[in-house]
C-alpha positions as CSV (number, residue, x, y, z in Angstrom):
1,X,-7.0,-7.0,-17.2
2,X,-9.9,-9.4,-17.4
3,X,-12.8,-6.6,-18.8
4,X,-15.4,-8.6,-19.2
5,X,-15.3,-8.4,-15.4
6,X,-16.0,-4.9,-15.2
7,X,-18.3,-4.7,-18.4
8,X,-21.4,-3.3,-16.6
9,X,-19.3,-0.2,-15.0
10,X,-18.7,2.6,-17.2
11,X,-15.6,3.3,-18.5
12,X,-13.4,6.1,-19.1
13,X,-12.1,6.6,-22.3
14,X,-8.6,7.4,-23.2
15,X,-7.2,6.2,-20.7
16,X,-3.8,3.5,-20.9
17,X,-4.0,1.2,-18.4
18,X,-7.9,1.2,-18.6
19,X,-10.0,2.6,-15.9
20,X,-13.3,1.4,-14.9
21,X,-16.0,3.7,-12.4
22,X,-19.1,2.6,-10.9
23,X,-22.2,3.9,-12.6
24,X,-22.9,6.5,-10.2
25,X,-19.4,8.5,-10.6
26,X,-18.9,10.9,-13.0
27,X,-15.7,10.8,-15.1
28,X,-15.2,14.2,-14.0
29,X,-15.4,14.3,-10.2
30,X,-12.7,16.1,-8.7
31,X,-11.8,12.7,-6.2
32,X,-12.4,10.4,-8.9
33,X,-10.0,11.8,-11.0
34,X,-7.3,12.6,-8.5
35,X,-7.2,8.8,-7.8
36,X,-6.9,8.1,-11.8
37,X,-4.6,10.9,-12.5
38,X,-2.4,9.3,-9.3
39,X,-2.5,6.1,-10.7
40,X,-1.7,6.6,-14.3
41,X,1.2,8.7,-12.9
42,X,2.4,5.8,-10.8
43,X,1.9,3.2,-13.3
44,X,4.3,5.1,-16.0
45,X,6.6,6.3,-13.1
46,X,7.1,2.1,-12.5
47,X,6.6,1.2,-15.9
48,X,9.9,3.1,-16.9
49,X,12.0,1.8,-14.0
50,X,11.2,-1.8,-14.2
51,X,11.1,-1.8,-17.9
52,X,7.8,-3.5,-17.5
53,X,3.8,-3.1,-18.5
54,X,1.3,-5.5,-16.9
55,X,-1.7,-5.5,-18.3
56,X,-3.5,-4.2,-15.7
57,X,-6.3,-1.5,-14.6
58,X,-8.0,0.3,-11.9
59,X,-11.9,0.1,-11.1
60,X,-13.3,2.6,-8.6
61,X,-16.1,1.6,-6.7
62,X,-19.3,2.9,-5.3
63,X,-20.1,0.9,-1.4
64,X,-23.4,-0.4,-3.4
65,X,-21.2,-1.9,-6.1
66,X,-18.0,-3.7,-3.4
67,X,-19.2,-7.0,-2.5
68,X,-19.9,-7.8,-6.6
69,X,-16.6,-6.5,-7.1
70,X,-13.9,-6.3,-4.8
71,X,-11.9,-9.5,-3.9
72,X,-11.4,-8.1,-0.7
73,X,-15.2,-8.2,1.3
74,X,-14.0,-5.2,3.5
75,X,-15.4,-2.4,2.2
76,X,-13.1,0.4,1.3
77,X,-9.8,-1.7,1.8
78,X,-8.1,-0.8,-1.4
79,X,-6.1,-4.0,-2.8
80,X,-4.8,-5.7,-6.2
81,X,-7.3,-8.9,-7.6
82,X,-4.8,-10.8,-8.7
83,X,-7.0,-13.1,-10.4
84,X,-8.8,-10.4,-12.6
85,X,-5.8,-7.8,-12.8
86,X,-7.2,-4.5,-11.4
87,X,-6.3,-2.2,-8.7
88,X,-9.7,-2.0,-6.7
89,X,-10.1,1.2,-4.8
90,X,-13.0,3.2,-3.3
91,X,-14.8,6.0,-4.3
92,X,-16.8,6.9,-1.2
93,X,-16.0,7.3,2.2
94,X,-14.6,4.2,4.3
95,X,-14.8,3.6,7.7
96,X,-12.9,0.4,7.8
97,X,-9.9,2.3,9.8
98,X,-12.4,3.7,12.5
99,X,-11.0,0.8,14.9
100,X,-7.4,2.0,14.5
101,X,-7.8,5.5,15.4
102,X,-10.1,4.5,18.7
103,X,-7.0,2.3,19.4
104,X,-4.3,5.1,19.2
105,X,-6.8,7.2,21.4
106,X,-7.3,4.4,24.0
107,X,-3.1,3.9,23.4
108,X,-1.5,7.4,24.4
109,X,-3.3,10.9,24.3
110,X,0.4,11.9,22.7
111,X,-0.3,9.7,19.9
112,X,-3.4,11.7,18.8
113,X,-2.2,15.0,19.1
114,X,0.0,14.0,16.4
115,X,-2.3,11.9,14.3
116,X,-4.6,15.3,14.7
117,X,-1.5,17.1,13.5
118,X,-1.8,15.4,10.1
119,X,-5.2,14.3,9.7
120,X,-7.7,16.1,12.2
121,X,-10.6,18.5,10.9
122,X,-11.8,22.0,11.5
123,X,-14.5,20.2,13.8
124,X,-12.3,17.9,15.9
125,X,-12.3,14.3,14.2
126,X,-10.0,12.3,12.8
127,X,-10.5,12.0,8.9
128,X,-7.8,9.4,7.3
129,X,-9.1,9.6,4.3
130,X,-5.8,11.6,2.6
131,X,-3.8,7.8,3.7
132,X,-6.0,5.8,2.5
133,X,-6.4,7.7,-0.9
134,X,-2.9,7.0,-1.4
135,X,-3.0,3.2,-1.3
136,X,-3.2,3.0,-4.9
137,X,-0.4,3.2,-5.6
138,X,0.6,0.5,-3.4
139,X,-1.3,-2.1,-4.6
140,X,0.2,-0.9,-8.4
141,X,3.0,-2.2,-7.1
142,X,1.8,-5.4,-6.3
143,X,0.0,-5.0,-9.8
144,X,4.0,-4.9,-11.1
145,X,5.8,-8.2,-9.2
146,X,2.2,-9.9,-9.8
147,X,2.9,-9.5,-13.9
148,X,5.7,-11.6,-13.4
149,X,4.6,-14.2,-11.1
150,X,6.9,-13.3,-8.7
151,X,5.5,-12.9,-5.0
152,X,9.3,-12.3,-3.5
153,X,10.4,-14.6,-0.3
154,X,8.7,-13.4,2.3
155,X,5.1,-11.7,2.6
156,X,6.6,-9.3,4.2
157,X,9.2,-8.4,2.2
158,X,6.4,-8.0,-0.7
159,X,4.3,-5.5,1.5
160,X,7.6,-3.5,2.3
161,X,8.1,-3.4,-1.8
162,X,4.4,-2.3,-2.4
163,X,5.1,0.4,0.4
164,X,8.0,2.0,-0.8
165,X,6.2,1.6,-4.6
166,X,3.9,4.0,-2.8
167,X,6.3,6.1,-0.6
168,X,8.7,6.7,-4.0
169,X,5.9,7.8,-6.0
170,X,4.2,10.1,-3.5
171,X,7.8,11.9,-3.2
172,X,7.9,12.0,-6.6
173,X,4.5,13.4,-8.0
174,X,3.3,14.4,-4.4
175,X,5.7,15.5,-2.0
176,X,3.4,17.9,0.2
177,X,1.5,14.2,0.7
178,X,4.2,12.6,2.1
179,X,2.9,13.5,5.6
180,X,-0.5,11.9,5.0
181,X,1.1,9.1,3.9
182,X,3.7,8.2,6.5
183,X,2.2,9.5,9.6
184,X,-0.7,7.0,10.7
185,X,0.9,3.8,9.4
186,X,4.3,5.0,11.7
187,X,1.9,5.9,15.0
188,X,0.2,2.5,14.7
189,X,4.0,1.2,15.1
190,X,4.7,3.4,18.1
191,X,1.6,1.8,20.3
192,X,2.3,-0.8,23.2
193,X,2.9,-3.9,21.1
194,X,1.1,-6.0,23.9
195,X,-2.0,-4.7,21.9
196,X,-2.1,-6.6,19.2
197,X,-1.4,-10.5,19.3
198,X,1.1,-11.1,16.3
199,X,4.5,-9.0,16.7
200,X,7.3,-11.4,14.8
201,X,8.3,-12.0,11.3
202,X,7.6,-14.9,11.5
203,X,4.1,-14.0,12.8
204,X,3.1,-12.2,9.8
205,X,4.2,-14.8,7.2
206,X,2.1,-17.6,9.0
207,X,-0.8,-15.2,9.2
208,X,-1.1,-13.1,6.6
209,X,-4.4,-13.2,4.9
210,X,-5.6,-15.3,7.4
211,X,-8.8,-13.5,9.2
212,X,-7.6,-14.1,12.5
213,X,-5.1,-11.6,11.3
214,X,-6.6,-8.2,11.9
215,X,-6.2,-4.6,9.9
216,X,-5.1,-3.2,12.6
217,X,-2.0,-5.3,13.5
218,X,-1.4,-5.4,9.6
219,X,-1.0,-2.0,9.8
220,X,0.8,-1.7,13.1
221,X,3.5,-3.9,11.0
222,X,3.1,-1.5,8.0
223,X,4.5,1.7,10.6
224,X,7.9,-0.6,10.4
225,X,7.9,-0.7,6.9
226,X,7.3,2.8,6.0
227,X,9.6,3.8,7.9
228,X,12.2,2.3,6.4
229,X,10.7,3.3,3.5
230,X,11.8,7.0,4.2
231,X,15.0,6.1,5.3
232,X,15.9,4.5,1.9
233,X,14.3,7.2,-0.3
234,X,16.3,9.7,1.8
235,X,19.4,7.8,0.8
236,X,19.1,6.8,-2.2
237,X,15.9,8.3,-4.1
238,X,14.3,6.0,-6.5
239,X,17.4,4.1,-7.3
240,X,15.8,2.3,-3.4
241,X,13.1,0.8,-5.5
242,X,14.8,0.1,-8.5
243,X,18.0,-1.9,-6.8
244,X,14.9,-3.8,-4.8
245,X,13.5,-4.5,-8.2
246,X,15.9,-5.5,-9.7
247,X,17.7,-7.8,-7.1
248,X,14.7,-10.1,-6.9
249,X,11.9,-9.6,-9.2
250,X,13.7,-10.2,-13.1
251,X,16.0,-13.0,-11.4
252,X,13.1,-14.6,-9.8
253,X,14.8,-14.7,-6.2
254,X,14.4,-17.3,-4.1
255,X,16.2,-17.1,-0.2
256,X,15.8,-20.1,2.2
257,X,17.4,-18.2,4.8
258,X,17.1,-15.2,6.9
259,X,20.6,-15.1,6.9
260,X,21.0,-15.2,3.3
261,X,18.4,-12.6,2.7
262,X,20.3,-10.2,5.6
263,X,23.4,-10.6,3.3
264,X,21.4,-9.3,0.4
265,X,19.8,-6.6,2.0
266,X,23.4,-5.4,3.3
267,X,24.0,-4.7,-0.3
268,X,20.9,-3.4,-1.7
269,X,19.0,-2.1,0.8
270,X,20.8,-1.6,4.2
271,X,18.1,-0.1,5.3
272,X,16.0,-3.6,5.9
273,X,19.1,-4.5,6.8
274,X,19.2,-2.7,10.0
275,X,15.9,-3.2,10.9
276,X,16.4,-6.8,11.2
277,X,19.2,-6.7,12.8
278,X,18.0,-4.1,15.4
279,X,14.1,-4.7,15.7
280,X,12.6,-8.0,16.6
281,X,9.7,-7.3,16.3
């Protein structure tokens, strides 16, 4: 972790990986802690099945303190900076995902009753705060392949690896959270497709990153993933994540073709398997 990056933010001692707060948190805040005690969790639940220990850390900012920080400019996007080695996440309220929800209420009435199911407060709104908390631990998992130099591929095949880092982890520590984490990402996937203007594999390898590329169809590919996600924990448990692991990232994997990555897939993960084979998407 570069730390002379995060040298003016405070922080907490005692913990390994290091953990960095902006100066107006208190190390003890209920939230702040949740999201350090999460992480830490994650971070030795991976360390042990990879048999690996970037040097990495997580820094928790304040809104005031994002643009300096982040590497992402969107404000409460959670994400790993590659280049500095830290899981940034927020420590305030986000509203980035705003858009999403008005486009599942536009989308189907159906969709929102069960979004509310999951997510909705005692005065009516929609608060997807409990997902977004949870992203930590997905971009810890980019924090693991990252320690390698290993960016598997495809892009999406990385982003399906970061979300069962996160979906094995919450059904390990958290399994009453599995709900907040599943739900939304799976109702973006169930909206009319003619919404958003990338829909192929292909699609999301030639724009990933790219700003034309919106959070909201990011995430609308994201319901694909986590599904399958389940599916594979439900087999398999954590043995998913560590076959995934260990079939691409210590052997530095590289696959020209889809039809040579299918044939992989059919033996360590059928689950992506079937989801190639039965949803073009």
């Amino acid at each position: 972790m570069d730390h002379e990056r995060f040298a003016d933010l405070q922080r907490i001692p005692n913990r390994i990986p290091p953990v960095y707060i902006s100066l107006k948190f208190m190390s003890t805040e209920a939230a702040t802690m949740k999201t350090v005690e999460r992480y830490l969790a994650a971070y030795r639940l991976f360390a042990d099945l990879f048999g690996s220990e970037p040097s990495t850390g997580l820094v928790i900012l304040s809104a005031a303190d994002w643009q300096r920080y982040a590497a992402l400019p969107i404000a409460g996007v959670t994400h790993y900076d590659h280049k500095h080695r830290a899981v940034i996440a927020p420590g305030e309220l986000s509203a980035f995902w705003h858009e999403a929800v008005e486009m599942i209420g536009r989308g189907s009435p159906d969709l929102m009753v069960k979004l509310s199911a999951v997510y909705g407060q005692s005065d009516g709104t929609i608060d997807l705060t409990s997902h977004i908390d949870l992203w930590v631990t997905h971009d810890l998992g980019h924090a693991f392949h990252s320690h390698h130099e290993y960016f598997f591929p495809r892009r999406w095949l990385m982003e399906y690896f970061a979300d069962l880092c996160s979906y094995v982890a919450t059904a390990q520590y958290e399994p009453n959270q599995l709900p907040a984490l599943e739900t939304f990402p799976i109702i973006m996937s169930e909206l009319d497709n003619r919404q958003f203007a990338y829909q192929s594999w292909s699609d999301f390898e030639e724009q990933y990153g790219k700003p034309s590329f919106s959070v909201e169809n990011y995430l609308w590919y994201h319901g694909f993933l986590y599904a399958v996600a389940k599916e594979a924990y439900r087999r398999a448990s954590i043995a998913a994540l560590h076959d995934l692991w260990t079939a691409f990232v210590p052997i530095q994997r590289t696959v020209s073709s889809d039809a040579d990555l299918l044939l992989i897939f059919q033996q360590v993960q059928p689950e992506l398997a079937r989801l190639l084979q039965t949803r073009s998407i």
